[in-house]
N, C-alpha and C positions, 0 to 999 in steps of 0.2 A: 547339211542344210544351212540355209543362212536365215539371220536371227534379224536382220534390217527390217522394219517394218516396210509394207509395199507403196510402192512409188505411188503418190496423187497426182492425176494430172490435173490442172488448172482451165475453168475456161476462159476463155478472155473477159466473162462478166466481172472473175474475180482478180483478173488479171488488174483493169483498171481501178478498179475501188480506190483503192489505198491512192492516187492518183488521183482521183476525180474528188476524195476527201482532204486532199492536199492542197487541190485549188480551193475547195468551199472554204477552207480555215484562212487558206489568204485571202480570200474576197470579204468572206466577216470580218475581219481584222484581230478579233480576239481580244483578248484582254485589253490593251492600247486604247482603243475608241472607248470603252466604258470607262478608263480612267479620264479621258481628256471629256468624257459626258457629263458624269457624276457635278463637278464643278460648274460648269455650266448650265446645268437643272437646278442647283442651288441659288444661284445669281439671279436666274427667271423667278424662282420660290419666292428669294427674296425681295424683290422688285412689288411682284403683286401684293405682299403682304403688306411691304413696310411703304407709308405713301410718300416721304420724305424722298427715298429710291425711286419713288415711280415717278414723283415730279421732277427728279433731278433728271429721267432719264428722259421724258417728254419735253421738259428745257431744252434739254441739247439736241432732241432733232429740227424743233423748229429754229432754234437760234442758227444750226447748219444749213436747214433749206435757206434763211435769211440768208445767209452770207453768201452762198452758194448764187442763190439768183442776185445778188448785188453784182456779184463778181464775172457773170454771164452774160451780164449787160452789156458790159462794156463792148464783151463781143459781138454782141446781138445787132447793135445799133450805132455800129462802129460803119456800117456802108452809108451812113444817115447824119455823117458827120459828129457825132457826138461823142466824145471825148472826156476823158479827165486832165488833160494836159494841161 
């Protein structure tokens, strides 16, 4: 008599699994994305808390929009003759 336990056959629902949970772990990304999160929730945390942070960070978008449209100009109304040269 033979002592093997009896052969399981598999159905293809279980065939895939292991498969179909191989791609869901690459698409969550795993541990990676929480390290590079954690930091970055911290930086938001601290922003709203602390207001020195908040103004520094409100500074530098309008000072960017400023620059930004200065710099636009030039192209804007450059069919209209108007120049820096």
């Amino acid at each position: 008599m033979d002592s093997r336990p009896p052969a399981r056959v598999h159905s293809r629902r279980e065939v895939r699994r292991p498969a179909r949970r191989e791609r869901h772990r690459r698409n969550e990304g795993g541990d990676d994305q929480l390290l590079q999160a954690v930091p970055a929730a911290l930086r938001v945390e601290r922003m709203t808390y602390d207001r020195m942070a908040l103004l520094n960070a409100w500074d530098a978008l309008l000072l960017g929009m400023l620059y930004l449209a200065f710099q636009a100009s030039q192209f804007i109304f450059a069919e209209h003759w108007f120049s820096t040269d």
